[in-house]
N, C-alpha and C positions, 0 to 999 in steps of 0.2 A: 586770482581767487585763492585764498587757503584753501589748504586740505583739511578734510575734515578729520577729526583724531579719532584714532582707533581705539574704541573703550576698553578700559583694561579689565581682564576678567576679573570675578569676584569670587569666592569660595564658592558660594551658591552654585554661578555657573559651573565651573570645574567639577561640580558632583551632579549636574543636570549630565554635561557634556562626556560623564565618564558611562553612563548607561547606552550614549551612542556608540560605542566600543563595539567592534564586531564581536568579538569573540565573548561578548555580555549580553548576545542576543539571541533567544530561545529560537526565534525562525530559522537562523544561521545552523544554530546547531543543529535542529531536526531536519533542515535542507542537507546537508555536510551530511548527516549520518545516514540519509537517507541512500545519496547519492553512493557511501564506501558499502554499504549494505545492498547496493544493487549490484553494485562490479564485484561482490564475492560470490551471488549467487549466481551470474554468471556463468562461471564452470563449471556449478554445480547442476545448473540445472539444464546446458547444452547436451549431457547425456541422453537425458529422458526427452529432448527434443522440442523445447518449452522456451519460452521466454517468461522472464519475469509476470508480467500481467498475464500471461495464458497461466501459469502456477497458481496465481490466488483466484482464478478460477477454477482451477480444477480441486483444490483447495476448497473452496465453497462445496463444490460437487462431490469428495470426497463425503463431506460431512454430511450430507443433506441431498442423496440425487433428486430429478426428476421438481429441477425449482421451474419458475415462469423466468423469462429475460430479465420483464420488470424487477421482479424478485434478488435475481441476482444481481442486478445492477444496482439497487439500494442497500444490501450485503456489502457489495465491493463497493461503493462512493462511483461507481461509473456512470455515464449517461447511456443511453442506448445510442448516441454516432460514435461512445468508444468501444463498448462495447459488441457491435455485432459483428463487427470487421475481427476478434479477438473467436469468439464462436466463431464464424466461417471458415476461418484457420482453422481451428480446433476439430472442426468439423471435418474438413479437406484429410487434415490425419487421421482420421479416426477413431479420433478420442470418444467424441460425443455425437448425438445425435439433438435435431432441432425440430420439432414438429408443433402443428396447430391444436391447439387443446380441442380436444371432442367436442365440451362443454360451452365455451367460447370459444370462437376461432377467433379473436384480437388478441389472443393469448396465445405466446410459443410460450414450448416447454420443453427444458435441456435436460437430456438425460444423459449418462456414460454410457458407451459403449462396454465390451468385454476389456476390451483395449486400452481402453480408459479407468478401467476399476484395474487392470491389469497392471496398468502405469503406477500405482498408488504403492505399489511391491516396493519399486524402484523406488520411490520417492520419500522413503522411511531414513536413507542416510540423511538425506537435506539438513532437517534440524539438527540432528549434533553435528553435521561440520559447522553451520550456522553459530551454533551455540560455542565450538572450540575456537573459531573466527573472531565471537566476539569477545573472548578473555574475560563471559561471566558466568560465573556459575548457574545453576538451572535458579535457585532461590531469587537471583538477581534478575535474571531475564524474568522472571512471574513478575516479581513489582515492578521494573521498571513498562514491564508489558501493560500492567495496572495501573503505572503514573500516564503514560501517554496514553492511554484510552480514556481516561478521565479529563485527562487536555484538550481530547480531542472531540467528545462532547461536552465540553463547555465551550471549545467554538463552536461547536456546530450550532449552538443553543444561541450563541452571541449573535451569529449571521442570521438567524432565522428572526430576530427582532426588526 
């Protein structure tokens, strides 16, 4: 039986096949960045006794105490099986406190602690070593902070169809 012949590519293809290029892919690179932007804050944030997702909660909390779980969890893109495991830590230190809303009790409501607003002292170097980590100026970090939050609702916007 012959073999069948391998068709030979066309320009067309070779410029279809050059967008499959790893390093030509937005995923790629916001995974990749995502991931060198976790292992910097790493040392930065083992002082104050935090891991990365307990930070962009206390972060939220910083901004805004005394949210609902709910609340925070649609803040941060979390579900509540990631998030409660992340309060109960936070809680165990000290940080925050979690109780049943007066009003409704289907509703918890996270507040800080002293300890917790305390921590927020500590937590003022974070961004500039962040910011000296990533070799961009404050102007550069605002827009780029500005292009990826516009990317990232319009997928939000795309998934929800």
């Amino acid at each position: 039986m012959p073999r069948a012949k391998t068709p030979t590519p066309t320009a067309a293809d070779t410029r279809a096949d050059a967008w499959l290029a790893l390093d030509k892919q937005l995923c790629f690179a916001l995974y990749s960045a995502s991931l060198a932007m976790t292992k910097v804050y790493k040392p930065l944030l083992a002082p104050l006794g935090l891991t990365y997702p307990q930070y962009l909660v206390m972060l939220a909390l910083w901004e805004e105490d005394a949210q609902s779980v709910s609340g925070l969890g649609d803040k941060l893109a979390l579900d509540s099986g990631t998030l409660t495991p992340l309060l109960k830590r936070l809680e165990a230190q000290g940080q925050l406190s979690r109780e049943r809303d007066a009003d409704d009790e289907r509703r918890v409501i996270v507040r800080l602690t002293d300890a917790g607003r305390k921590l927020k002292i500590a937590a003022r170097a974070v961004p500039p070593a962040i910011g000296r980590a990533s070799g961009c100026e404050l102007g550069e970090i605002v827009e780029l902070t500005r292009q990826l939050t516009t990317v990232r609702d319009s997928l939000a916007r795309h998934t929800q169809h």
